[in-house]
C-alpha positions in Angstrom: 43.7 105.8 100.0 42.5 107.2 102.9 39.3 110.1 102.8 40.5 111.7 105.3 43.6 112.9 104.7 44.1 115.9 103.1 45.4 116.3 99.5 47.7 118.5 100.6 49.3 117.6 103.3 49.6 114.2 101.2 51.8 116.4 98.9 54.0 117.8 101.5 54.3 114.3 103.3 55.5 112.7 99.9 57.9 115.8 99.3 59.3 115.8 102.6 59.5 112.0 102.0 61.1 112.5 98.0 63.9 115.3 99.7 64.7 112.5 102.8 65.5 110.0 100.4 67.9 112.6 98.3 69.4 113.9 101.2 70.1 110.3 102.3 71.2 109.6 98.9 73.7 112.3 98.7 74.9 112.0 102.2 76.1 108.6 101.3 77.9 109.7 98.4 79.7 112.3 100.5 80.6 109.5 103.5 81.9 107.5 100.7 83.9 110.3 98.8 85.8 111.3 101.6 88.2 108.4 102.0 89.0 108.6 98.8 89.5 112.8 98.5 91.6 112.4 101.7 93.8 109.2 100.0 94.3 111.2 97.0 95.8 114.2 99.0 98.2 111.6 100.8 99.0 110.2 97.1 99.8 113.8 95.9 101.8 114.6 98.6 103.6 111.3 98.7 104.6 111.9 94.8 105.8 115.3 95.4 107.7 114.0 98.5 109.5 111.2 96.5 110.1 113.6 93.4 111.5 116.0 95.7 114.0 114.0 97.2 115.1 112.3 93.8 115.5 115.5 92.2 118.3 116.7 95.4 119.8 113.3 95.3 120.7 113.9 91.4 121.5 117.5 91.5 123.8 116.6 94.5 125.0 113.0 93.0 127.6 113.2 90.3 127.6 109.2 90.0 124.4 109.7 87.5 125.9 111.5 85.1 128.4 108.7 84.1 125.3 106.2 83.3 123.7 109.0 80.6 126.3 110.4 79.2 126.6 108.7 75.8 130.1 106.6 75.7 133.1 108.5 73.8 133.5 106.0 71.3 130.0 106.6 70.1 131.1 110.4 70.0 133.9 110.3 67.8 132.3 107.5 65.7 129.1 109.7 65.0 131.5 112.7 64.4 133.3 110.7 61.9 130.1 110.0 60.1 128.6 113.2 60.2 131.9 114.0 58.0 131.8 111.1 56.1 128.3 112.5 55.1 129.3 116.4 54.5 131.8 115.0 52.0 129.8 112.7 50.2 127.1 116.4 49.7 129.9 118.2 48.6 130.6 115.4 46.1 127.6 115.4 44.4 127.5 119.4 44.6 130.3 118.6 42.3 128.9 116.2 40.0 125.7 117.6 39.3 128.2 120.8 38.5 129.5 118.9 35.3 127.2 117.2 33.3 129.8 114.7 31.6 130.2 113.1 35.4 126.7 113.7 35.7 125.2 111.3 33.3 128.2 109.0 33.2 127.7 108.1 37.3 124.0 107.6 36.8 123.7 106.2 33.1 126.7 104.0 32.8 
């Protein structure tokens, strides 16, 4: 080290020196952030852009609703079951109602 230099103006010059490198450090981060900020705008739009225009084409498309509406077949069968099932309740409402049926269907 030299003898001449002043301690503190060796401080300053290695601060000045210690802020350079940050500022170099985080300038770079910035030059590489901005591509990608600016990519995820285009990305954001795009999406909204392409949701946009599906959502019109179904509201205005009546061709969609024939490939999600459930079949009629599967309609009536399911209604036919859901009966099938209210109808085998009510039957054992009415054989827990009389013990003789009761412990003759379950003991037998």
């Amino acid at each position: 080290m030299d003898q001449n230099v002043d301690p503190k103006k060796q401080l300053i010059l290695e601060m000045r020196s210690k802020i350079d490198e940050y500022f170099r450090i985080a300038l770079r981060g910035l030059k590489d952030l901005i591509p990608k900020i600016i990519g995820n705008f285009y990305i954001r739009w795009f999406q909204n852009s392409m949701q946009m225009e599906v959502t019109q084409f179904l509201n205005h498309s009546q061709e969609w609703r024939a490939l999600v509406e459930e079949p009629e077949y599967l309609v009536e069968d399911r209604r036919l079951k859901v009966n099938s099932l209210e109808v085998l309740r009510n039957a054992v409402k009415v054989i827990k109602k009389d013990p003789d049926l009761w412990s003759y269907s379950y003991h037998a």
